[in-house]
Backbone as numpy.savetxt, mean C-alpha at the origin, in Angstrom:
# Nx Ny Nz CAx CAy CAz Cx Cy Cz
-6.65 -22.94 -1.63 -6.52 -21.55 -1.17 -5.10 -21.07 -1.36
-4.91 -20.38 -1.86 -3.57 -19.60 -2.16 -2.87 -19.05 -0.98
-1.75 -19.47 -0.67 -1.35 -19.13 0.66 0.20 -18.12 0.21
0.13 -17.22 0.16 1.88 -16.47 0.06 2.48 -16.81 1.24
2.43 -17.71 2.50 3.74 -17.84 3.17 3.75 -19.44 2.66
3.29 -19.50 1.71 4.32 -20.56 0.78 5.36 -20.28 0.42
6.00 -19.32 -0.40 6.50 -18.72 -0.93 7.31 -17.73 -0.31
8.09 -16.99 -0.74 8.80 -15.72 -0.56 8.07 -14.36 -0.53
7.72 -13.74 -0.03 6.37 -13.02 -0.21 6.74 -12.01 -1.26
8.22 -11.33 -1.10 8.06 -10.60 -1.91 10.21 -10.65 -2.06
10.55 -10.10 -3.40 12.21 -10.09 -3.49 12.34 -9.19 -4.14
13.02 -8.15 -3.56 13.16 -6.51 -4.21 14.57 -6.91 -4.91
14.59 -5.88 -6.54 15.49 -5.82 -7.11 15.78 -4.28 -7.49
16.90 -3.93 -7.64 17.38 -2.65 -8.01 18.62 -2.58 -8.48
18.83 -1.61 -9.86 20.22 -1.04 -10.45 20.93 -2.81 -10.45
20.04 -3.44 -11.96 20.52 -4.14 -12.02 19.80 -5.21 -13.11
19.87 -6.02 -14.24 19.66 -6.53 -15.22 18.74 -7.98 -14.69
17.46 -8.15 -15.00 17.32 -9.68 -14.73 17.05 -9.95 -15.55
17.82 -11.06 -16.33 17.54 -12.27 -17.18 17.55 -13.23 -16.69
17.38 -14.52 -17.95 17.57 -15.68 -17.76 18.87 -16.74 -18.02
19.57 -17.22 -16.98 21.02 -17.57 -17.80 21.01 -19.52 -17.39
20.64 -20.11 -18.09 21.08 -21.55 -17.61 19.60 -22.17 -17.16
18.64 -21.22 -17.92 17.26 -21.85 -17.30 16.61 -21.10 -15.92
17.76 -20.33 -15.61 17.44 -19.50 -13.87 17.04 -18.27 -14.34
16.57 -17.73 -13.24 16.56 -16.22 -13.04 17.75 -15.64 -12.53
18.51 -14.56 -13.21 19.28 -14.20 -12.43 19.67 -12.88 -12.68
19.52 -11.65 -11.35 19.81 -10.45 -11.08 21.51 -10.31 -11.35
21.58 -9.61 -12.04 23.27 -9.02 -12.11 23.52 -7.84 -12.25
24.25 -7.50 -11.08 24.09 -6.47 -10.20 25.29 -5.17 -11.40
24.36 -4.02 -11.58 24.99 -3.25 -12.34 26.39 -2.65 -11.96
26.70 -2.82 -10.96 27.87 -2.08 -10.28 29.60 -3.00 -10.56
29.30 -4.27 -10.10 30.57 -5.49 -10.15 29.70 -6.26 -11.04
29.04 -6.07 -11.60 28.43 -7.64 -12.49 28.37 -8.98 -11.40
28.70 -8.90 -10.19 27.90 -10.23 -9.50 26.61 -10.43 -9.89
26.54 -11.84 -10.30 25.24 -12.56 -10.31 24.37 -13.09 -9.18
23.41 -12.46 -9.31 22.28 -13.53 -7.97 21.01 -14.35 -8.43
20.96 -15.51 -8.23 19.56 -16.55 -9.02 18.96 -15.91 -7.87
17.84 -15.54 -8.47 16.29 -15.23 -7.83 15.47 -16.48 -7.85
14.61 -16.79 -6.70 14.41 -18.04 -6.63 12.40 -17.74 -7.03
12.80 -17.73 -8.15 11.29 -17.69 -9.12 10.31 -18.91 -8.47
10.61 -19.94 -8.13 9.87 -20.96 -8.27 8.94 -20.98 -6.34
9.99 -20.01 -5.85 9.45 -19.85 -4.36 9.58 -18.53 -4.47
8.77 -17.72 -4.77 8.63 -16.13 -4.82 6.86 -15.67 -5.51
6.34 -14.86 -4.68 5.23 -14.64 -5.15 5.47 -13.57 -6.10
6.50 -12.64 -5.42 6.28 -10.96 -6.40 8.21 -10.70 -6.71
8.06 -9.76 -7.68 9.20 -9.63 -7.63 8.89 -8.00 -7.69
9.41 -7.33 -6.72 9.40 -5.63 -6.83 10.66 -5.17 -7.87
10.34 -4.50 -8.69 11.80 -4.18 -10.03 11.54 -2.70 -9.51
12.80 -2.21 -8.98 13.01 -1.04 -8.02 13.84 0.13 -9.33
14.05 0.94 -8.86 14.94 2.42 -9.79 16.19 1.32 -10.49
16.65 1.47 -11.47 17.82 1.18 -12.27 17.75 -0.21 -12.41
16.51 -0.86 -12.20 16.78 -2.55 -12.90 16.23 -2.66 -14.46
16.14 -3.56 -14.87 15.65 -3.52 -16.29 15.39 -5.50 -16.28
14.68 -5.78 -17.07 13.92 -7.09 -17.30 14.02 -7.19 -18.55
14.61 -8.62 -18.98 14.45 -8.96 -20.06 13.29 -9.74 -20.32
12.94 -9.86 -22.02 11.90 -10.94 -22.42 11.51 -11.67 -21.92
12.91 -12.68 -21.72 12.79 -13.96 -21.62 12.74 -14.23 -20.10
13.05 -13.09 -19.20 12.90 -13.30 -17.90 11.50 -12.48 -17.62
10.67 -12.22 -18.22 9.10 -12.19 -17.92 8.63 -13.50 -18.53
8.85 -14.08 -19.58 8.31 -15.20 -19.95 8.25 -16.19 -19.14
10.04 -16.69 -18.34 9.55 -17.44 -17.36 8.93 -17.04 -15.98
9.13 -15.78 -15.50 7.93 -15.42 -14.72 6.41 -16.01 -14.64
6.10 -15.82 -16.24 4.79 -16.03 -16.56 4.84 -17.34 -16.00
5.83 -18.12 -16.48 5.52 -19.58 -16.80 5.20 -20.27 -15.21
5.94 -19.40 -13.84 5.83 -20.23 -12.52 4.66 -18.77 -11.61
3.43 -18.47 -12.86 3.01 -17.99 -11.96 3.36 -16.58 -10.91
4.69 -15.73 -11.09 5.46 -14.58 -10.99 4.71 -13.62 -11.38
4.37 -12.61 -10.18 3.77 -11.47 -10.27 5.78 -10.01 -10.09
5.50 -9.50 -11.46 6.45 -8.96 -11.39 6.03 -7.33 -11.23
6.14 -6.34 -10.54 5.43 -5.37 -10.06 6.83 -3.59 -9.79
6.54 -2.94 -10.95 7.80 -1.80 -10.94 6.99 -0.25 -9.75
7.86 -0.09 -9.46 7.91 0.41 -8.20 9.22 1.42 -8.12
8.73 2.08 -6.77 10.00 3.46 -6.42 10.72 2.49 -5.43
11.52 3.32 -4.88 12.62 2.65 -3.79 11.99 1.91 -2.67
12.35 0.29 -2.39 11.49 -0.38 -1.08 10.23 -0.38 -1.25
9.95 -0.32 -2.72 7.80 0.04 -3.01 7.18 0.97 -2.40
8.13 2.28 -2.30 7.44 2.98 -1.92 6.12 3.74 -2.70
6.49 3.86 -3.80 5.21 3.98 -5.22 5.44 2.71 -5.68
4.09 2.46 -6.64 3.56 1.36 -7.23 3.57 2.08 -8.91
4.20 1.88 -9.58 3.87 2.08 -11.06 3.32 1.83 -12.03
3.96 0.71 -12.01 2.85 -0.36 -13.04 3.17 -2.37 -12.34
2.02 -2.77 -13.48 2.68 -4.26 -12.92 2.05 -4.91 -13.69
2.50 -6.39 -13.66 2.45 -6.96 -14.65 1.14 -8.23 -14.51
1.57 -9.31 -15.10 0.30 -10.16 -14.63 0.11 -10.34 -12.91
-1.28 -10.62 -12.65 -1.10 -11.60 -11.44 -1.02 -12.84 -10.73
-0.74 -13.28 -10.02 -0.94 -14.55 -9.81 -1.73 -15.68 -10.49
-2.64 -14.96 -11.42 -3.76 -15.63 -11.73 -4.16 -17.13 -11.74
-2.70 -17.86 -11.83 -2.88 -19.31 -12.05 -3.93 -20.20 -10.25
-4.19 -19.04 -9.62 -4.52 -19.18 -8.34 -5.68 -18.01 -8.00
-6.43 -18.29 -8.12 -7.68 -17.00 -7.78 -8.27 -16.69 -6.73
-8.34 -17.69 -6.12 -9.04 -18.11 -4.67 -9.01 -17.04 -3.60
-8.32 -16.13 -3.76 -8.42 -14.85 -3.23 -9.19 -13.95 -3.36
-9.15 -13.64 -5.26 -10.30 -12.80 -5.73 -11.51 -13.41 -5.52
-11.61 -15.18 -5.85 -13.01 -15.13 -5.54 -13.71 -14.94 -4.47
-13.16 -14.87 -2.90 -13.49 -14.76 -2.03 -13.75 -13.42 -1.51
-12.81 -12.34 -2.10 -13.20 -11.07 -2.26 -14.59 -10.54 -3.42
-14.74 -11.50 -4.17 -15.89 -10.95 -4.98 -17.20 -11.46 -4.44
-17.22 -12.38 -4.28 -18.54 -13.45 -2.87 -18.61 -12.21 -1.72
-17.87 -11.60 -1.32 -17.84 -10.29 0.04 -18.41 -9.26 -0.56
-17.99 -9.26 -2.08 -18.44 -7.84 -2.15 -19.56 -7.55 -2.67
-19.85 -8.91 -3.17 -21.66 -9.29 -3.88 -22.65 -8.96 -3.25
-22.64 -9.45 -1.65 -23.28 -10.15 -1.13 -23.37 -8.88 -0.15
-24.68 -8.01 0.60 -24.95 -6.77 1.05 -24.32 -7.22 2.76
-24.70 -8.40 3.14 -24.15 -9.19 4.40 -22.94 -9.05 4.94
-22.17 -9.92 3.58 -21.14 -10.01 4.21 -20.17 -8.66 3.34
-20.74 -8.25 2.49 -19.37 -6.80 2.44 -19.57 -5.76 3.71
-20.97 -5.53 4.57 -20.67 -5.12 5.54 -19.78 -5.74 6.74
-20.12 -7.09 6.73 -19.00 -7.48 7.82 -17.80 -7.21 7.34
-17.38 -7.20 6.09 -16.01 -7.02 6.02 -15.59 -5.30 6.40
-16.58 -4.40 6.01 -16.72 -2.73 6.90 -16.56 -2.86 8.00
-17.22 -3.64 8.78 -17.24 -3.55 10.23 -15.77 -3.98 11.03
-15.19 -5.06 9.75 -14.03 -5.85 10.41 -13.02 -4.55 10.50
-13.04 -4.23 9.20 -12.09 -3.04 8.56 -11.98 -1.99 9.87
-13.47 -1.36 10.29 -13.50 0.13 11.37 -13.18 -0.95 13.41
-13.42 -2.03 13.19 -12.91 -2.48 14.41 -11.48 -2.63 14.15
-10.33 -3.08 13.31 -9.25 -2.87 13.24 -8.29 -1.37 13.48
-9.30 -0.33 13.01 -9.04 0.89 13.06 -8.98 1.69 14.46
-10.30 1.24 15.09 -11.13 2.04 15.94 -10.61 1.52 17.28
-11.12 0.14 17.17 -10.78 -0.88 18.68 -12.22 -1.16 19.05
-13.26 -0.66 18.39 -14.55 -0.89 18.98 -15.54 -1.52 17.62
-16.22 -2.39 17.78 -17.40 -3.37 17.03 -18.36 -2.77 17.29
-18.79 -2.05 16.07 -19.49 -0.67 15.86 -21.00 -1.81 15.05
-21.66 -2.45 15.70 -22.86 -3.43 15.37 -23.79 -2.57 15.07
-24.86 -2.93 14.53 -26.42 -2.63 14.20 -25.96 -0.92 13.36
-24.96 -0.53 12.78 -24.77 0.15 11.70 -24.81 0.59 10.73
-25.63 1.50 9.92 -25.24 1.07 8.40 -23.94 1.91 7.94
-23.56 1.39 6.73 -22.19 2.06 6.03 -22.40 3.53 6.20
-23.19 3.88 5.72 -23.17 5.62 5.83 -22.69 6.36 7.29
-23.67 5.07 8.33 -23.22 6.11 9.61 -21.97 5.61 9.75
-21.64 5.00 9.36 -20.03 4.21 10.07 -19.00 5.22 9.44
-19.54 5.94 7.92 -18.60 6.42 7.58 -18.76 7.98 7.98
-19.94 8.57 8.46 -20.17 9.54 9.17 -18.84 9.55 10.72
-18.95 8.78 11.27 -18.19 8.17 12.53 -16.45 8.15 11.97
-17.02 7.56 10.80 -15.23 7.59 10.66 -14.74 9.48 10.50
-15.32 9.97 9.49 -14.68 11.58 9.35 -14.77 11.94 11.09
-15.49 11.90 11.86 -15.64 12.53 12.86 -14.06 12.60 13.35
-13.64 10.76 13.40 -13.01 10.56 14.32 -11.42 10.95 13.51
-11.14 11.05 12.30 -10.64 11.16 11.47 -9.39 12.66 11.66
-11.20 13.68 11.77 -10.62 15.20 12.15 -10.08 15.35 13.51
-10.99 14.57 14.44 -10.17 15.12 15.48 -8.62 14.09 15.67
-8.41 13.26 15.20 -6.66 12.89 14.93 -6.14 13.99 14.37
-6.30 14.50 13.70 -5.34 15.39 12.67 -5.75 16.51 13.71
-6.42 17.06 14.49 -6.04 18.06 15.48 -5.37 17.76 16.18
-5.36 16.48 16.74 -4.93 15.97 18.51 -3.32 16.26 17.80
-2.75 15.45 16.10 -1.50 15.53 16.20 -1.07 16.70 16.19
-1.79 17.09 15.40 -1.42 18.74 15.11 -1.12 19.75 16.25
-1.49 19.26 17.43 -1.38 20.00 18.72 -0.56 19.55 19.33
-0.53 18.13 18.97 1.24 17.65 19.76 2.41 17.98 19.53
2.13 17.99 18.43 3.24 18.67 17.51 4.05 19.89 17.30
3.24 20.67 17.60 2.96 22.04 18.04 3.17 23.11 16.57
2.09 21.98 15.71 1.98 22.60 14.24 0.60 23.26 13.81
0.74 24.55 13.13 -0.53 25.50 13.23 -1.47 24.46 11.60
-2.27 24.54 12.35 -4.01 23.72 11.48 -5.40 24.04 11.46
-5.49 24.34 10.36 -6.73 25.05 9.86 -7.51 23.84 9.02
-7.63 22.84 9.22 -7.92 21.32 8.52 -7.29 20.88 7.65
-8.18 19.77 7.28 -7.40 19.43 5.88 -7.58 19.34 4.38
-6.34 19.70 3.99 -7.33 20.60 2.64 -6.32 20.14 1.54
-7.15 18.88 0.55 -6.73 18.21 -0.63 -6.24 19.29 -1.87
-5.55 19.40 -2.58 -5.98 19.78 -3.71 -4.61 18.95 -4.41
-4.97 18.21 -5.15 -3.79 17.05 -6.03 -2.80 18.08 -6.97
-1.60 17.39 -7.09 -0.79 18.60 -7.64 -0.26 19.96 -7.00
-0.89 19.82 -6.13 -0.62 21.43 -5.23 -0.66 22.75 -6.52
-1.19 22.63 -7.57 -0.84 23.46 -8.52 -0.52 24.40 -8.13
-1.03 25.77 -7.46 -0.30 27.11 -7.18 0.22 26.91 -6.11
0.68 26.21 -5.30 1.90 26.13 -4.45 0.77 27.18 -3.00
-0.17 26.63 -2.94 -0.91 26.99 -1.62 -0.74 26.36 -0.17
-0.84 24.74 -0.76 -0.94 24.06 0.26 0.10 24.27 1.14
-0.44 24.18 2.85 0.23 24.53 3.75 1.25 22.88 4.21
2.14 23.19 5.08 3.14 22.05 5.10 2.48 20.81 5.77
2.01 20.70 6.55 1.12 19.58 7.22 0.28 18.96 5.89
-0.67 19.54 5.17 -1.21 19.28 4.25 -0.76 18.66 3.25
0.57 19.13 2.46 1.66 18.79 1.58 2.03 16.81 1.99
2.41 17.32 3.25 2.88 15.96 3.91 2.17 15.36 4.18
1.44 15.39 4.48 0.16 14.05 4.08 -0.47 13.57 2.47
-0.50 14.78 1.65 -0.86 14.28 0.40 0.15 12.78 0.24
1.69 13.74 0.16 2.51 13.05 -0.10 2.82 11.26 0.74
2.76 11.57 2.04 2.84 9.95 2.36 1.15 9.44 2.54
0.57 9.76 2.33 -0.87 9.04 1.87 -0.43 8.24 0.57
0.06 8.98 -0.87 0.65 8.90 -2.07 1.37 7.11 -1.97
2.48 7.58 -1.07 3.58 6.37 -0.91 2.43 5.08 0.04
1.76 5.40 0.78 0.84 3.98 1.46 -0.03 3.66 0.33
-0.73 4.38 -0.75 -1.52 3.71 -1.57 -0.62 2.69 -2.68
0.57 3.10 -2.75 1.80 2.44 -3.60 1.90 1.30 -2.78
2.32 1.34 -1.58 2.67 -0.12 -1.33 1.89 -0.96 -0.99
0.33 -0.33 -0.91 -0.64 -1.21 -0.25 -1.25 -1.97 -2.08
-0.86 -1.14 -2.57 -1.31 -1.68 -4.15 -0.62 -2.31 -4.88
0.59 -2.50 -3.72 1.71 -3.56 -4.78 1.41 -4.79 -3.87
1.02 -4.95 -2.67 0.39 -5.94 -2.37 -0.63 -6.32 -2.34
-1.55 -6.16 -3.41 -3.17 -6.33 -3.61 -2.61 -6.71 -4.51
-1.84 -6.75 -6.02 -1.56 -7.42 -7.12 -0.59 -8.77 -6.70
0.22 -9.00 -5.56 0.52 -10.18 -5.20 -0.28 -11.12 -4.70
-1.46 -10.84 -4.32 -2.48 -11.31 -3.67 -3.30 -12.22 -4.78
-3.02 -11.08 -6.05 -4.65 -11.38 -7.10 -5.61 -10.85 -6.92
-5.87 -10.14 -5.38 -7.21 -9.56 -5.45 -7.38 -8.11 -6.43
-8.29 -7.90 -6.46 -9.35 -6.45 -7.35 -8.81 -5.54 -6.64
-7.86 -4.60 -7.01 -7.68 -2.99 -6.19 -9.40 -2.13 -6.13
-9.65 -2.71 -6.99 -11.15 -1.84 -7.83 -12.44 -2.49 -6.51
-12.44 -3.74 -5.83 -13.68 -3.70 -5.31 -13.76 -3.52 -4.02
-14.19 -2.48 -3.48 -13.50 -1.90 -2.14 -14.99 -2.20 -1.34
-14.74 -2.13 0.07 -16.11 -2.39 0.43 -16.57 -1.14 1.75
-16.01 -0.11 1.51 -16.16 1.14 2.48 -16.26 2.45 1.54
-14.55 2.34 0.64 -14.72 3.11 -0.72 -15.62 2.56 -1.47
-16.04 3.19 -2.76 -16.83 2.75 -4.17 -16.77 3.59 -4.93
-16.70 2.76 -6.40 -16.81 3.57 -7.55 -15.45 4.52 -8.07
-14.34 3.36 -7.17 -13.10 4.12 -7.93 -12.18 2.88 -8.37
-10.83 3.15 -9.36 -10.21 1.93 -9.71 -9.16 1.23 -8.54
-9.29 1.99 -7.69 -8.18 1.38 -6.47 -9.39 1.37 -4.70
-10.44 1.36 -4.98 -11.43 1.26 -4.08 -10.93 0.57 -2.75
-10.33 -0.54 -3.41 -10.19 -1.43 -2.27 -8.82 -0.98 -1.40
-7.68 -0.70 -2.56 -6.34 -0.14 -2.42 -6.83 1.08 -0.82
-7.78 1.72 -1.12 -8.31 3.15 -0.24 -8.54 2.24 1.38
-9.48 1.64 1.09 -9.84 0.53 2.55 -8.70 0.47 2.97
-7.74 -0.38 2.61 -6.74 -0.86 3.41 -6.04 0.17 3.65
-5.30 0.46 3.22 -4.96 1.70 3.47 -4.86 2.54 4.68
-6.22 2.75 4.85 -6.77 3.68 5.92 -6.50 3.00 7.37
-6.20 1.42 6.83 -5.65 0.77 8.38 -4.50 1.05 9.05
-3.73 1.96 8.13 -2.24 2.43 8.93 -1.85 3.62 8.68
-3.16 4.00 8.93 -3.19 5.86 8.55 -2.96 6.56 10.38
-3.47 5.85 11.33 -3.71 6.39 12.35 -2.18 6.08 13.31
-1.37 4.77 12.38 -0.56 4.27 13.23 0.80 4.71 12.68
0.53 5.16 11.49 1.92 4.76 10.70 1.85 6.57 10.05
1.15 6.78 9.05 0.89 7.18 8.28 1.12 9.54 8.54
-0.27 8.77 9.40 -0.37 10.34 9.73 0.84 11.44 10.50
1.62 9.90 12.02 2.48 10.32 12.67 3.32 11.20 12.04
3.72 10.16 10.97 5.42 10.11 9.91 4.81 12.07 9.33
3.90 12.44 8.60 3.72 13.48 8.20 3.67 14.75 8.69
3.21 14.56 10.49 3.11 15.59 11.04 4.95 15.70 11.69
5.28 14.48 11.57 6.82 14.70 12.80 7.40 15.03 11.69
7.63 14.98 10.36 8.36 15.33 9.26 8.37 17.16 9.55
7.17 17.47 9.41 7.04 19.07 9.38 7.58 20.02 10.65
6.96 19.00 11.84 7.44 19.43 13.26 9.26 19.48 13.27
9.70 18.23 12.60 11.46 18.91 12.35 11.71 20.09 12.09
11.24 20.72 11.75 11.70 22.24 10.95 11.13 23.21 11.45
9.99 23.18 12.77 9.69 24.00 13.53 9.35 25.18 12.50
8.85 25.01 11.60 8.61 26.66 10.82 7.38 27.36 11.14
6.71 27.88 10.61 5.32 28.74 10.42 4.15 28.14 9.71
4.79 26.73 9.30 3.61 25.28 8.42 3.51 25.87 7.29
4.55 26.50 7.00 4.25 26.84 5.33 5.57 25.95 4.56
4.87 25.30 3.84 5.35 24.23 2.79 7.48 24.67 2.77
8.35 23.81 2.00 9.80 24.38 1.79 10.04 23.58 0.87
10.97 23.93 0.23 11.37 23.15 -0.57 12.02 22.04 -0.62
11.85 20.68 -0.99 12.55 19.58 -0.39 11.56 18.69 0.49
10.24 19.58 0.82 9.28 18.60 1.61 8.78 17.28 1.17
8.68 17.14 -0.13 7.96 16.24 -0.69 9.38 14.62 -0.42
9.99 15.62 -1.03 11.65 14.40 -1.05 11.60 13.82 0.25
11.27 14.33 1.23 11.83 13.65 2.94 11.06 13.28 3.50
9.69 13.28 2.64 8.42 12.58 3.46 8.79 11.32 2.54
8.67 11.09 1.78 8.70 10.07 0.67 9.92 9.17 1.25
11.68 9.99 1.79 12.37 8.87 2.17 12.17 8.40 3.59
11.50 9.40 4.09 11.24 8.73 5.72 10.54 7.39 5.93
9.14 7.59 4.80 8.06 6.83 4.30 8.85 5.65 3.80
9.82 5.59 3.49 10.72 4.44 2.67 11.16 3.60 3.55
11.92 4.32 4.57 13.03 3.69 5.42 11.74 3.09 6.90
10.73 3.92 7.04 9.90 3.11 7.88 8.96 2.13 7.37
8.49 2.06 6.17 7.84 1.01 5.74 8.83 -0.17 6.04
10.22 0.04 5.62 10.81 -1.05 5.15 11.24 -1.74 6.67
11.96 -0.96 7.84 11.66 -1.26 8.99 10.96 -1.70 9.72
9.99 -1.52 9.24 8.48 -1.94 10.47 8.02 -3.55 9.57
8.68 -3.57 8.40 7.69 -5.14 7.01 6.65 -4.34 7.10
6.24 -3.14 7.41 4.52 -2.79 6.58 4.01 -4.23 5.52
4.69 -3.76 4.64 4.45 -5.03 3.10 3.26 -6.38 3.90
4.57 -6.99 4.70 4.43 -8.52 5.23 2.71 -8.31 5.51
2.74 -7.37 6.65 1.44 -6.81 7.57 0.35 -6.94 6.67
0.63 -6.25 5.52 -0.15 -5.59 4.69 -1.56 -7.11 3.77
0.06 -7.52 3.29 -0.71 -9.36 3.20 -1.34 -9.66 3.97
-1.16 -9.63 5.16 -2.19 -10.79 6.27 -3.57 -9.86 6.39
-3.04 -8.38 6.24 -4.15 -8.62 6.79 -5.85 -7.65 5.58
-4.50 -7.87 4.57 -5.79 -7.99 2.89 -6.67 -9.09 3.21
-5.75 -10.52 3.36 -6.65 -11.60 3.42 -7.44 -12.01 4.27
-7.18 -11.58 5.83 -7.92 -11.49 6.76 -8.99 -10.79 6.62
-9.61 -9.56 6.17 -10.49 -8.93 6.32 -11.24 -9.08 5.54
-10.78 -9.88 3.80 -11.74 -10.20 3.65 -12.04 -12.41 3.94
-11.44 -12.58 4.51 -11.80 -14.00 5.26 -13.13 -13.24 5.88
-13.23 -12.11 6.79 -14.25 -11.92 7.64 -15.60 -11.87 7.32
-15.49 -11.60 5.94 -17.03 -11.23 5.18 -17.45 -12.77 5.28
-16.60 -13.52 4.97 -17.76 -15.21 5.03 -18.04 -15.77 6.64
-17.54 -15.05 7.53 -17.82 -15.48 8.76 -18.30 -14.04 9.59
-19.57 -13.66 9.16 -20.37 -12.67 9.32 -20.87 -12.73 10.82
């Protein structure tokens, strides 16, 4: 079984060159040229942050110890691209694909998912009503904050891109740190090895699963950060300029505060551990 607290779970790099010098890995830092060996051989992921750059030969030995190398915004707050995964170790995915096969246990892993959320073991269910239950409970959060807050809300209302510059400021700020939690929850689903793609609440999208988890620190983390962002500025909830920028660094500096990341690992693998113990 593949365990990441073997390892280093994760070693952020930024504004700064990694090659290979002497057989090592080693970060050298763009500013003084100090060198730092990255310890490849105890590291699951390596996050390559704004201004680093990777050479050849330092993905090759990546490859070679098993190194999931994964490019990313500041502290992972977006996920960009990434590279292989763990693969030399699967035991993750297969245990996520046995959950998601199987009509049994991908509901227990639903059920595990909305008792983590909820606080209540929502039994004799099917997915549909659970997910009926979830919007219910969903809208009235985004009122309750919205009233704490003392920010004007008329629901919530998607539209990607904001193309004509409609969306109201509450709205904006949630697209946006929803945006930054699917980034970091998807840079730890590729350290893992598991499928972003086989979700067992979502379906039928390429980050399915990325969406599930997700939604576990929407109520705690997620939603707060978006409505207190807007409530700073006490305005009329109409969008300003600069909103997007200060949800995104708030979203940065509290992920990185709280280890979200760390969290995020235990408890990918936990939930789906739950599907085989139905």
């Amino acid at each position: 079984m593949l365990q990441v607290r073997h390892r280093l779970s994760f070693f952020y790099v930024e504004r700064g060159t990694l090659a290979v010098i002497d057989g090592c890995l080693v970060l050298t830092d763009s500013d003084d040229r100090t060198q730092y060996e990255v310890p490849a051989r105890a590291t699951t992921t390596i996050m390559v942050g704004p201004g680093a750059s990777v050479t050849t030969d330092a993905m090759r030995l990546a490859g070679r110890y098993g190194l999931n190398l994964v490019w990313v915004g500041e502290y992972g707050v977006r996920c960009y691209s990434a590279g292989r995964n763990w693969s030399e170790n699967t035991a993750w995915l297969e245990q996520q694909v046995r959950a998601y096969a199987d009509p049994e246990r991908s509901l227990a892993v639903a059920l595990e998912m909305y008792y983590r959320r909820f606080g209540a073991r929502l039994e004799r269910r099917t997915l549909d009503e659970l997910r009926g239950m979830e919007g219910a409970r969903v809208r009235e959060f985004y009122r309750l904050q919205a009233a704490n807050h003392e920010i004007p809300w008329r629901g919530r209302s998607y539209v990607p891109g904001n193309p004509d510059g409609a969306t109201d400021a509450a709205n904006l700020a949630l697209n946006v740190i929803n945006t930054c939690l699917y980034g970091l929850v998807e840079t730890a689903c590729h350290a893992t090895g598991m499928s972003p793609a086989l979700g067992f609440i979502h379906r039928g999208k390429a980050v399915s699963f990325v969406l599930d988890i997700a939604d576990l620190y929407k109520f705690e983390h997620a939603i707060p950060i978006a409505f207190g962002v807007v409530a700073r500025h006490k305005g009329d909830g109409t969008a300003w300029s600069g909103l997007e920028s200060e949800v995104r660094r708030t979203a940065r500096d509290h992920f990185r505060r709280t280890k979200l990341l760390d969290r995020v690992v235990d408890d990918m693998t936990s939930v789906v551990d739950a599907g085989h113990h139905p």
